[in-house]
N, C-alpha and C positions, 0 to 999 in steps of 0.2 A: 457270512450271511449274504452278504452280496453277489458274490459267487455264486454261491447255490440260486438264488431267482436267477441269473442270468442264463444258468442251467437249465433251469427249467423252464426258460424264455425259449432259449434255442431249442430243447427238446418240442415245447407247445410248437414254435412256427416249424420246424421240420413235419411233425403230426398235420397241422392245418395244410401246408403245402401239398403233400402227399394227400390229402381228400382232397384238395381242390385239383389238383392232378385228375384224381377219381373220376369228380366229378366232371371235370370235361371230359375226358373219354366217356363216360354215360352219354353226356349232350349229344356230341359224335353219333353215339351209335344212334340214336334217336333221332336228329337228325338225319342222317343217312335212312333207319327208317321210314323216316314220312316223307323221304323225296321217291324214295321206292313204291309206297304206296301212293302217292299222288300218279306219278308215271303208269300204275297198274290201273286207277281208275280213271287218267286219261283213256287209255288202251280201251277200255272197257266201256265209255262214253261213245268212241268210235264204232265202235262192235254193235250195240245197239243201235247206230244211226246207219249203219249199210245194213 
């Protein structure tokens, strides 16, 4: 009996590591994202002022 939860302890935290993995690379790209569109609407702010 013991065994088996600890089974399925290390199975669950392997699974949750592997999402949270996931999910920072999503952040990343999101990140990354919105520094690209900031930089575009800097760009863009200037365009309109000359």
């Amino acid at each position: 009996m013991n065994q088996l939860l600890e089974e399925k302890v290390a199975d669950r935290t392997a699974r949750l590591e592997e999402s949270n993995q996931n999910l920072k690379q999503a952040n990343q790209k999101l990140y990354t994202a919105y520094e690209e569109l900031s930089r575009l609407d800097k760009a863009k702010m200037i365009l309109f002022v000359i």
